[in-house]
RODO-2510 file (C-alpha; in nm, 4 decimals, decimal comma):
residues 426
     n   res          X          Y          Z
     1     x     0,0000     0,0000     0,0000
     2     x     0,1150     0,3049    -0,0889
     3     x     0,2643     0,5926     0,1580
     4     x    -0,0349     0,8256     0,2405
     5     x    -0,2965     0,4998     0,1485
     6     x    -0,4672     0,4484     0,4788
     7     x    -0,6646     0,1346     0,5051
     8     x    -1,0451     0,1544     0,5257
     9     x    -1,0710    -0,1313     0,7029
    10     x    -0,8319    -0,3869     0,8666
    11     x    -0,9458    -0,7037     1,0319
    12     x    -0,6687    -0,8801     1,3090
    13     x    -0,6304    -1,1190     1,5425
    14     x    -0,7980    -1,3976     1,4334
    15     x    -0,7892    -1,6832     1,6034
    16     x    -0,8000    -1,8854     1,2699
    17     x    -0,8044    -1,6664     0,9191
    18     x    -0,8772    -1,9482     0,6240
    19     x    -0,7168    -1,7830     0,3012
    20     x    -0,8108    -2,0750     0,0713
    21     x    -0,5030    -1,9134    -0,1586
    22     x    -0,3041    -2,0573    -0,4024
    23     x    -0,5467    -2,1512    -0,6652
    24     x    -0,6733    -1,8479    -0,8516
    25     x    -0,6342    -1,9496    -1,1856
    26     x    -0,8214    -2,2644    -1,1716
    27     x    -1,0083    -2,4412    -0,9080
    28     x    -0,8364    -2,7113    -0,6539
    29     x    -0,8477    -3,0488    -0,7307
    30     x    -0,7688    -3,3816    -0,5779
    31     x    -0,5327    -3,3593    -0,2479
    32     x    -0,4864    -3,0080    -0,3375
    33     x    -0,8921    -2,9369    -0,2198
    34     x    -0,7670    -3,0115     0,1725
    35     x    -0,5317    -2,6993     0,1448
    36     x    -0,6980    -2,4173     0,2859
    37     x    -0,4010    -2,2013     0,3717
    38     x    -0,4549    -2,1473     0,7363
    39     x    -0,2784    -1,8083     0,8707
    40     x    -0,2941    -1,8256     1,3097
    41     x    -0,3721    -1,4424     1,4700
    42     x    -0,3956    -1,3813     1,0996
    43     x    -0,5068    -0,9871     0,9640
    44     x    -0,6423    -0,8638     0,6010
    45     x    -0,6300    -0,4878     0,5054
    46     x    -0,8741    -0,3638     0,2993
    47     x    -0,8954    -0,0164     0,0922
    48     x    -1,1506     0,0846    -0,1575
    49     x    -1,3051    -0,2649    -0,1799
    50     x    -1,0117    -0,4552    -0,2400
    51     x    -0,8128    -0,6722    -0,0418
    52     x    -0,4094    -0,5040     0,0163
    53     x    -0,2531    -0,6895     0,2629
    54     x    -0,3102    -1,0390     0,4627
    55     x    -0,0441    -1,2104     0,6587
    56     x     0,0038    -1,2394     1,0628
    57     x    -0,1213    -0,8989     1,2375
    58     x     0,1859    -0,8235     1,3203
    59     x     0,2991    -0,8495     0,9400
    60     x    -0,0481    -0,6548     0,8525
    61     x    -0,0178    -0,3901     1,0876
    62     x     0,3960    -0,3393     0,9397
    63     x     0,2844    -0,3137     0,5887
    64     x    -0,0348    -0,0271     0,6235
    65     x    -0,1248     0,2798     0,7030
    66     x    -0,4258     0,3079     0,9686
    67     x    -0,6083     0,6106     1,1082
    68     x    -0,8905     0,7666     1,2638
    69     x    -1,1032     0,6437     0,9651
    70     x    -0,9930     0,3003     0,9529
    71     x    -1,2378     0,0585     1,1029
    72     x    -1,0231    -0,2045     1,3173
    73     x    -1,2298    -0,5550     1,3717
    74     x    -1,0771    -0,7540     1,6099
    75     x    -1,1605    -1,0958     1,5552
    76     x    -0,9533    -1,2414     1,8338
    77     x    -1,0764    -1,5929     1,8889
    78     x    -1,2430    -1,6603     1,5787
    79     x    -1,2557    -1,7486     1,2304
    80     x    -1,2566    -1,6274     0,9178
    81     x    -1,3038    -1,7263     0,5496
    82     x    -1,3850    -1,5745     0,2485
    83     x    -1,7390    -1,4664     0,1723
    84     x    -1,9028    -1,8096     0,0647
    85     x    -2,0455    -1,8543    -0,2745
    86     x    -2,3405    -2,0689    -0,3972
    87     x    -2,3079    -2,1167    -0,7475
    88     x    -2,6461    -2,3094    -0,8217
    89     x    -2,9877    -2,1715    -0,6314
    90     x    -3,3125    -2,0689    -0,7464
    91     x    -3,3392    -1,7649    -0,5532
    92     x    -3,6603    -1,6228    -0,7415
    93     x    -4,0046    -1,8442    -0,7127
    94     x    -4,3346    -1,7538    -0,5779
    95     x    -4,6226    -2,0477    -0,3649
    96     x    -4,4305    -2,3174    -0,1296
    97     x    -4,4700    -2,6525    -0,1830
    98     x    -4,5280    -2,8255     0,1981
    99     x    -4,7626    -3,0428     0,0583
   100     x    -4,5540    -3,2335    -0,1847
   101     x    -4,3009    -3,3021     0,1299
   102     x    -4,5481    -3,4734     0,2680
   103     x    -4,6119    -3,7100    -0,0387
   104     x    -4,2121    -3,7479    -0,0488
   105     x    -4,2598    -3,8912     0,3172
   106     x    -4,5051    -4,0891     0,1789
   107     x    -4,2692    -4,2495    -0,0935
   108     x    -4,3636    -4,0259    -0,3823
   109     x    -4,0570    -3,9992    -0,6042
   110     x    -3,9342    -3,6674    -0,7182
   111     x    -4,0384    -3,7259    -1,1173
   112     x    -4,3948    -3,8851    -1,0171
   113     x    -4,4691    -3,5799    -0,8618
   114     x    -4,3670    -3,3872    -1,1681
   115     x    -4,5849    -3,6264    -1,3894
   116     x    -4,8685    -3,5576    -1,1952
   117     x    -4,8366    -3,1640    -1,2654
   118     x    -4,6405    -3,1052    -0,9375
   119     x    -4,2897    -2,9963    -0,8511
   120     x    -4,1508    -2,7556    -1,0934
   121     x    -4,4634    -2,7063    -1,2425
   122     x    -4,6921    -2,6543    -0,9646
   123     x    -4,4145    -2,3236    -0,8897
   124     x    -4,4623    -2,2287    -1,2830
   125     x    -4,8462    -2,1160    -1,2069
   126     x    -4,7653    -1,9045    -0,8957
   127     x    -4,4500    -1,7364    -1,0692
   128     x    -4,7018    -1,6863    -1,3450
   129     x    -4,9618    -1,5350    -1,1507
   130     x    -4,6950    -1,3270    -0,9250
   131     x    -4,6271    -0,9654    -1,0009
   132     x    -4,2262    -0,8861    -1,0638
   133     x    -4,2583    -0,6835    -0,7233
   134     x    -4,4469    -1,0125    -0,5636
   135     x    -4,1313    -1,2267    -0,6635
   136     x    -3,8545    -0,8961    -0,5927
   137     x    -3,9660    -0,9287    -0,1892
   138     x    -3,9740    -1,2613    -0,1761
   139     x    -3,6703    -1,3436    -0,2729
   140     x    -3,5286    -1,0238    -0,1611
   141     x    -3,6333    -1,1483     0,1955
   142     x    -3,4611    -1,5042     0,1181
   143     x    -3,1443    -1,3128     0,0302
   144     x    -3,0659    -1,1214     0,3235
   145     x    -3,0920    -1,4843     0,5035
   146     x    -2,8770    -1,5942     0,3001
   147     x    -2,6257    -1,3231     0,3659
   148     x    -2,6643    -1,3504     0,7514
   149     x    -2,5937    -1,6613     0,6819
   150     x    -2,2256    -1,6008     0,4960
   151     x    -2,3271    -1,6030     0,0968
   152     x    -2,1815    -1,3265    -0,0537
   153     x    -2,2172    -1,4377    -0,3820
   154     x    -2,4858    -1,6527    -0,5324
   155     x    -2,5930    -1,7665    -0,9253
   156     x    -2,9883    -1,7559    -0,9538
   157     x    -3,1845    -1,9113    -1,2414
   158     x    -3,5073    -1,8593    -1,4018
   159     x    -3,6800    -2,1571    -1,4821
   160     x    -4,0252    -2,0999    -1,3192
   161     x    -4,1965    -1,8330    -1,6311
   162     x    -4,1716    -2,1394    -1,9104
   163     x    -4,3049    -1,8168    -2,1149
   164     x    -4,0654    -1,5495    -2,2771
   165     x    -4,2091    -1,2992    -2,0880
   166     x    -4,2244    -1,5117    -1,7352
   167     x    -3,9126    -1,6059    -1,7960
   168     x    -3,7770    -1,2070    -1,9105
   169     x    -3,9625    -1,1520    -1,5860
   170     x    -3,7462    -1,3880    -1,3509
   171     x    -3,4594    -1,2454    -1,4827
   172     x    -3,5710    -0,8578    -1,4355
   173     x    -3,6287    -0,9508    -1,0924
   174     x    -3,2760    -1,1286    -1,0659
   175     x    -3,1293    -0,8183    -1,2311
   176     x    -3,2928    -0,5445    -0,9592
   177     x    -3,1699    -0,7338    -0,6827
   178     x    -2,8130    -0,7212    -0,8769
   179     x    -2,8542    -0,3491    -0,8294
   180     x    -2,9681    -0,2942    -0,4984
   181     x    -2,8556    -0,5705    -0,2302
   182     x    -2,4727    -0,6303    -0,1282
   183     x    -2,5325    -1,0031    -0,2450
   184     x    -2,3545    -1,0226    -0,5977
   185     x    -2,5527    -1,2595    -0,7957
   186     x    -2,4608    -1,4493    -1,1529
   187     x    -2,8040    -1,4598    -1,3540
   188     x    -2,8966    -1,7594    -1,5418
   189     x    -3,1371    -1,8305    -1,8051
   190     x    -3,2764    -2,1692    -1,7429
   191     x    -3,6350    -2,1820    -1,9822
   192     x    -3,5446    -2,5564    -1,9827
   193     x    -3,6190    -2,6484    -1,6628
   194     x    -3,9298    -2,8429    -1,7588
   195     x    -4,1646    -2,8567    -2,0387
   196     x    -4,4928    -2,6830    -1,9687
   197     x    -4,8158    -2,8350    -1,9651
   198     x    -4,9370    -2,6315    -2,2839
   199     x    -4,6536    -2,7774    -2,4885
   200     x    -4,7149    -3,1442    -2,3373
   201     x    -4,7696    -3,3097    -2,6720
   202     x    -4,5322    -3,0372    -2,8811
   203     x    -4,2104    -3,1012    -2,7486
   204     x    -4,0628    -2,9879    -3,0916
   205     x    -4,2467    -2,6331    -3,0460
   206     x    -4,1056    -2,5784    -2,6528
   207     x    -3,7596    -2,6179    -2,7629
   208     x    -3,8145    -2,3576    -3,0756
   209     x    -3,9497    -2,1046    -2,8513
   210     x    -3,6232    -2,1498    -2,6499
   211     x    -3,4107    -2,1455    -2,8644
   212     x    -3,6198    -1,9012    -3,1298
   213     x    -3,7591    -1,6350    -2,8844
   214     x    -3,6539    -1,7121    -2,5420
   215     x    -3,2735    -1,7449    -2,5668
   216     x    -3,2367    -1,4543    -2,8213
   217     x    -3,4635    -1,2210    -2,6164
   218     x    -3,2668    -1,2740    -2,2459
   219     x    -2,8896    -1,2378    -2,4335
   220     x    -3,0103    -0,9681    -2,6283
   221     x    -3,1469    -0,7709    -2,3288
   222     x    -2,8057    -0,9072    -2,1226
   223     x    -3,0141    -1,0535    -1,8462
   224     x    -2,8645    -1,3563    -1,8419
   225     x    -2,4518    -1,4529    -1,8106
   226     x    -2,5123    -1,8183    -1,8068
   227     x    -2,7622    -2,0938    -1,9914
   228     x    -2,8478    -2,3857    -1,8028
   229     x    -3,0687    -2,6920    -1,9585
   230     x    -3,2331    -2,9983    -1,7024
   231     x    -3,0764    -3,2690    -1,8821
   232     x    -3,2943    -3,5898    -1,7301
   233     x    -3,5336    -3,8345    -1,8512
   234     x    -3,8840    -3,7145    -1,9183
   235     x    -3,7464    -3,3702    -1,9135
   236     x    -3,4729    -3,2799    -2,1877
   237     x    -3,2351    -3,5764    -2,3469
   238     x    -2,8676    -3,5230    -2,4093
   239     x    -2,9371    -3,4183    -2,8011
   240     x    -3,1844    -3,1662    -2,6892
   241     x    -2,9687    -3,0612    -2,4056
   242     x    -2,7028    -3,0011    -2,6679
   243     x    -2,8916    -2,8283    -2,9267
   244     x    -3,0249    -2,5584    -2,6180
   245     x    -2,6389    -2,5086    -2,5148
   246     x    -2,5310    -2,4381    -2,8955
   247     x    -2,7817    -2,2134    -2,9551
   248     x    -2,6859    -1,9850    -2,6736
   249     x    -2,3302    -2,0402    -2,6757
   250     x    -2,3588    -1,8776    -3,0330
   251     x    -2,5827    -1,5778    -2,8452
   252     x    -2,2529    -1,5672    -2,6139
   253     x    -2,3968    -1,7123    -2,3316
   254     x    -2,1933    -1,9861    -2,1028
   255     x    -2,2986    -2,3286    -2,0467
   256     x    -2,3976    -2,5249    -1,7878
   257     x    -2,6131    -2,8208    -1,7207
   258     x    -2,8328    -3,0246    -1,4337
   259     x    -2,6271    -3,3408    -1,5527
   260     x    -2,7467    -3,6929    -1,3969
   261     x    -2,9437    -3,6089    -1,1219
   262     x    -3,1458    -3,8831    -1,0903
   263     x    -3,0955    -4,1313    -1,4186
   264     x    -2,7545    -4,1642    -1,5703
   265     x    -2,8120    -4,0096    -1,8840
   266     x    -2,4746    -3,9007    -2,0322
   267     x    -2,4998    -3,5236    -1,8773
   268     x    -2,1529    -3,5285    -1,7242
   269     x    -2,0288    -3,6325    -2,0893
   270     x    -2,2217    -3,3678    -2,2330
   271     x    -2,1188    -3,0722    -2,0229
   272     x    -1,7512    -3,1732    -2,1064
   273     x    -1,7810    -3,1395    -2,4834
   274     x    -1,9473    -2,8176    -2,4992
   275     x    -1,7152    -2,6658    -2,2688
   276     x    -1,9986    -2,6266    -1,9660
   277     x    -1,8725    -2,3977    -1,6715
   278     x    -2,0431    -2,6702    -1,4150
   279     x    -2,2070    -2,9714    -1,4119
   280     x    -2,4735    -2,9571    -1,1226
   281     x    -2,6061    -3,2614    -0,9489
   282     x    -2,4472    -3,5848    -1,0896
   283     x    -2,5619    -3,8108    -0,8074
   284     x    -2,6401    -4,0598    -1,0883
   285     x    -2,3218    -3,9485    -1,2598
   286     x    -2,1439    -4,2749    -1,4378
   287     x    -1,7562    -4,3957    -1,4094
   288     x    -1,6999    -4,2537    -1,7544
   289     x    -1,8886    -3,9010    -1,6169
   290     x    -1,6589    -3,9192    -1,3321
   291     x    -1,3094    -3,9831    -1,5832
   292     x    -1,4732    -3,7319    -1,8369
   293     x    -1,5165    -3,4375    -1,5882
   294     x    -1,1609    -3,5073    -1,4211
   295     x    -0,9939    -3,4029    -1,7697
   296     x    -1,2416    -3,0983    -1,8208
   297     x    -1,2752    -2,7479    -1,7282
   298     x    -1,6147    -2,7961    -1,5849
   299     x    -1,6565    -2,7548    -1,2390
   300     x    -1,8894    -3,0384    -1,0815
   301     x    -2,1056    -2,8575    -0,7941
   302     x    -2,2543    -3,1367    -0,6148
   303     x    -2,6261    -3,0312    -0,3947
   304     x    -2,6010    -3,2582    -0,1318
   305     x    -2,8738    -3,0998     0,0624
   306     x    -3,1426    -3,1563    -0,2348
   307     x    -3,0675    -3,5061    -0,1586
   308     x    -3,1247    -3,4912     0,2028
   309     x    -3,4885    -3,2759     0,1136
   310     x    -3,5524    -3,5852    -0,1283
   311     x    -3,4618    -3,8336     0,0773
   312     x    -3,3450    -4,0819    -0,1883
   313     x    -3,0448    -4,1557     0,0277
   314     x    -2,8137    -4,1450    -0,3213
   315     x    -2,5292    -3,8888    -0,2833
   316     x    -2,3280    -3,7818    -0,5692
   317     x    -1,9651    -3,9696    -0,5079
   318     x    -1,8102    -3,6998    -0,3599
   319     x    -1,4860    -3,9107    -0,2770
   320     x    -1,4359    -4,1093    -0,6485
   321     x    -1,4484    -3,7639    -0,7989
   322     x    -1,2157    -3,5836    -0,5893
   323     x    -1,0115    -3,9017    -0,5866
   324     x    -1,0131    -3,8895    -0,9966
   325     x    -0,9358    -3,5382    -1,0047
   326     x    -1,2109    -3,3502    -1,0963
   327     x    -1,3057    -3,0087    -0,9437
   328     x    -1,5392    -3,0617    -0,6941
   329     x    -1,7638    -2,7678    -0,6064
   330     x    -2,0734    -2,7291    -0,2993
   331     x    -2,3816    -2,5615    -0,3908
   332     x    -2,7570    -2,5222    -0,2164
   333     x    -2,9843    -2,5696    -0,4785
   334     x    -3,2215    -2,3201    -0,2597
   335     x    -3,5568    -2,3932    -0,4073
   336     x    -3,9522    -2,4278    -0,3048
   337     x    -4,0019    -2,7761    -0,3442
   338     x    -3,6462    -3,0433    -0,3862
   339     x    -3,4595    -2,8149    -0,1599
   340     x    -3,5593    -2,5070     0,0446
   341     x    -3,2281    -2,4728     0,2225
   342     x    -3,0615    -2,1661     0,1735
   343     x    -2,7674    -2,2053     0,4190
   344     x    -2,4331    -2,2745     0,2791
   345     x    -2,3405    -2,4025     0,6614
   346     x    -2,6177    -2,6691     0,6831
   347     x    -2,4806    -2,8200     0,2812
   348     x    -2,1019    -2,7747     0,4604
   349     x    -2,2248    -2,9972     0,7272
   350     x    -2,4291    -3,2730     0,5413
   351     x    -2,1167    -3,2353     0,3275
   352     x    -1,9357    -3,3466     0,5617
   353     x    -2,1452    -3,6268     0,6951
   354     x    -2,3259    -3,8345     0,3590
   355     x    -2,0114    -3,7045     0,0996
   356     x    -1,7622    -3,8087     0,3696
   357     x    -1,5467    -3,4737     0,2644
   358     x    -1,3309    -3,2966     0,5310
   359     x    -1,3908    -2,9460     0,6783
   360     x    -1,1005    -2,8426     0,4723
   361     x    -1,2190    -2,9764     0,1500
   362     x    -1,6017    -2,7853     0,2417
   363     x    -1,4446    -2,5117     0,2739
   364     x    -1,2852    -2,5170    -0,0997
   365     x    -1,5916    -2,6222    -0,2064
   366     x    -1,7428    -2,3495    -0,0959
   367     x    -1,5279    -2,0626    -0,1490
   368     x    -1,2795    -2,0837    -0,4264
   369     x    -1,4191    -2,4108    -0,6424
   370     x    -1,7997    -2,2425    -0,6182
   371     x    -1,6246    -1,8658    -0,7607
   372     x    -1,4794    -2,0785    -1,0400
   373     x    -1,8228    -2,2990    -1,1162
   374     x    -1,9759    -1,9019    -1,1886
   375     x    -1,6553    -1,7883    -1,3375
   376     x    -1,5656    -1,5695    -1,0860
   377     x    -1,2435    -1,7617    -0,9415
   378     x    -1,0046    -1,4689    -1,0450
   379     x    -1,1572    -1,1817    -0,8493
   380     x    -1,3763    -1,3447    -0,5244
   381     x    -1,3292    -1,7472    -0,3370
   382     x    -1,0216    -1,6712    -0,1660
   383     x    -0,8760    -1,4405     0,0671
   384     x    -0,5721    -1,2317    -0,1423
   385     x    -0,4267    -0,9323    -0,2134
   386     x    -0,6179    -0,7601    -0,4735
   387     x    -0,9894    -0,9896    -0,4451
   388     x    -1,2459    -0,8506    -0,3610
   389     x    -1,2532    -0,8044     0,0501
   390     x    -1,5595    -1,0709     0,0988
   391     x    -1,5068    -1,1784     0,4414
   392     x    -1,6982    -1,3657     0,7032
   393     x    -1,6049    -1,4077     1,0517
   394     x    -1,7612    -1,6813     1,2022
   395     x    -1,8003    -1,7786     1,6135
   396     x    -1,5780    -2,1200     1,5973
   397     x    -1,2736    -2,2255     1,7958
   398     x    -1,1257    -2,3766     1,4463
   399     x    -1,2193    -2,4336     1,1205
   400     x    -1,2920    -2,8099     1,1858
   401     x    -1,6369    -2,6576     1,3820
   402     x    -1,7956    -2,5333     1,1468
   403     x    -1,9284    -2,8139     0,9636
   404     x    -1,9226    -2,9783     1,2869
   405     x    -2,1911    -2,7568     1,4601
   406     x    -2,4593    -2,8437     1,2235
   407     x    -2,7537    -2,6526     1,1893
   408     x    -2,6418    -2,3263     1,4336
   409     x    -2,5453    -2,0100     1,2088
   410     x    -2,2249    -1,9069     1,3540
   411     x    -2,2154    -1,6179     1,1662
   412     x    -2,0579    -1,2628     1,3627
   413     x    -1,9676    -1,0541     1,0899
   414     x    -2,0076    -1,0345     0,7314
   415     x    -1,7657    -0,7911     0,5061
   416     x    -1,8697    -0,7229     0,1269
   417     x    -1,6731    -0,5151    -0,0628
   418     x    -1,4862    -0,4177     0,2234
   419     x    -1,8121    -0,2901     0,3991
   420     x    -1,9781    -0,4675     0,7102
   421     x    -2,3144    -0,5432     0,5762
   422     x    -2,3971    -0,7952     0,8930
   423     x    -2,2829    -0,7195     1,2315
   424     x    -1,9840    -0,6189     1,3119
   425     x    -1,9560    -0,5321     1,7252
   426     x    -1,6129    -0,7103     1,7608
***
């Protein structure tokens, strides 16, 4: 930092301060996942947004400039990570869907309920018959949950219109919240989510509207950074999958696919030879999935909480892939009906317990694998000198707690763009 450059802000003494550095350019992989870059009494400095200086306090405190403007949190005792990121939710939905968990309870699988005009589509009529400012405080309310909770950054898909202009309106309400809370959030177009019950026997004509009027009108308006396609049986197959993902790679849109969630279908494949950013799900991934993704770019983000809401009891295998090399990623899949859990903490912990991953490797997950399954990897996941200062200090003796207190937000303080946004009396 330069001579005269006072700090804005400059966190010290913390007890444990989890950098998760080292990987910036690409996501960790294999053995690599467990190294979490653990700094004891550790400090970060922070000016205009931006990360300066981390190292010891004593190193911190050497290196910068305070004074009677810099705010000083002392997190003596505690630990901190970098802002968590959930790179797969569905943030924006209107209705709840409390009845369908009780025919899951009843043994009512996931695509029987579709079949019978629930699940997805039972949320498609109230999104339809929500007004944008309906769905804006709904999920504006989830949001600032899920940043008391540690997300900092979060991808949200449409999904729920299955009409160009539901669908435009998802993403208006996905790009207002952009604007106005501290949450940074990657928009996704997702119009293949499901096909809707007015194209039920006109397959064909869903998938022109997609790709004809849907596709063109949310990249031509910029609404959308990403294109995501349900790749399942009953839903879309792996040709249609592919011919969605061309068409809006050539709008300039990035892939990325709900790959073998429940039948192994080939999705993992797929989302390596188009060059997919993630492959979400993949509890029915296959060996070959598994090899395929290991020699990819494409991030796997695995939603082991959707599996616990489901109770199927089959877990994507967390181990094999790390194991095999591929980039292993933790999302929440927050949605109405599979999976309303929007707490990164509670995934970390079920994580921990049905993927049989370590705290360490949660944490990557998490943080620095999750900013690369959105693209981000380069400017947010980790805690470095020039990121952006996303910071979360949690109430834990060690790192290794966190997972390990399931279900109890240990949140204290929450730091985005080097502004405490959630607590902060240190």
């Amino acid at each position: 930092m330069a001579a005269g450059d006072r700090a804005d802000l400059v966190l010290v003494n913390a007890g444990q301060l989890v950098t998760v550095a080292g990987s910036s350019g690409a996501p960790k992989r294999g053995d690599d996942l467990a190294s979490i870059g653990v700094i004891e009494d550790g400090a970060v400095a922070v000016r205009g947004g931006r990360i300066t200086a981390v190292g010891t306090t004593r190193e911190v405190l050497e290196r910068v400039e305070t004074g009677p403007s810099t705010k000083i949190l002392d997190a003596a005792g505690l630990v901190v990570l970098p802002g968590l990121v959930d790179p797969h939710t569905h943030l924006v939905f209107a209705g709840s869907r409390e009845d369908e968990f009780v025919l899951k309870i009843q043994g009512a699988s996931y695509l029987e309920i579709l079949k019978d005009g629930g699940g997805i589509l039972s949320t498609v009529r109230a999104v339809r018959s929500a007004s944008k400012e309906r769905l804006y405080h709904s999920a504006r309310k989830n949001l600032d949950v899920m940043l008391c909770q540690g997300t900092t950054t979060a991808e949200v898909k449409s999904g729920y219109g299955l009409t160009t202009a539901d669908e435009l309106k998802m993403l208006e309400v996905i790009d207002d919240l952009n604007r106005s809370h501290p949450v940074d959030l990657a928009p996704t177009f997702l119009g293949a989510h499901a096909v809707p019950l007015e194209y039920k026997d006109n397959l064909e004509g869903y998938l022109s509207l997609i790709m004809d009027e849907m596709l063109p009108a949310a990249a031509g308006r910029g609404l959308a950074e990403f294109c995501d396609v349900f790749c399942e049986e009953g839903v879309f197959s792996v040709g249609q999958s592919r011919q969605i993902l061309q068409a809006a790679i050539e709008l300039g849109l990035k892939p990325k696919i709900h790959a073998d969630e429940i039948v192994s279908l080939g999705g993992a494949e797929l989302a390596a030879a188009v060059g997919a950013v993630s492959a979400d799900h993949l509890m029915a991934v296959s060996d070959e999935g598994v090899r395929v993704l290991a020699r990819s770019g494409t991030v796997a983000v695995l939603l082991p909480a959707t599996t616990f809401c489901l109770m199927s009891g089959r877990y994507a295998p967390a181990r094999k892939m790390i194991g095999e090399g591929v980039a292993v990623a933790l999302a929440s899949d927050f949605n109405p009906g599979s999976c309303p859990v929007n707490s990164l903490q509670v995934v970390m912990g079920i994580a921990c317990r049905q993927l049989k991953m370590t705290p360490a490797e949660v944490i990557s997950a998490a943080t620095i694998n999750a900013a690369h399954a959105i693209g981000r990897g380069h400017y947010i996941g980790s805690i470095e000198a020039g990121k952006k200062a996303d910071l979360v200090v949690f109430d834990a003796p060690s790192y290794n707690y966190l997972p390990y207190c399931f279900g109890t937000n240990l949140v204290k303080t929450v730091v985005k763009n080097g502004e405490i946004v959630v607590g902060g009396q240190m």
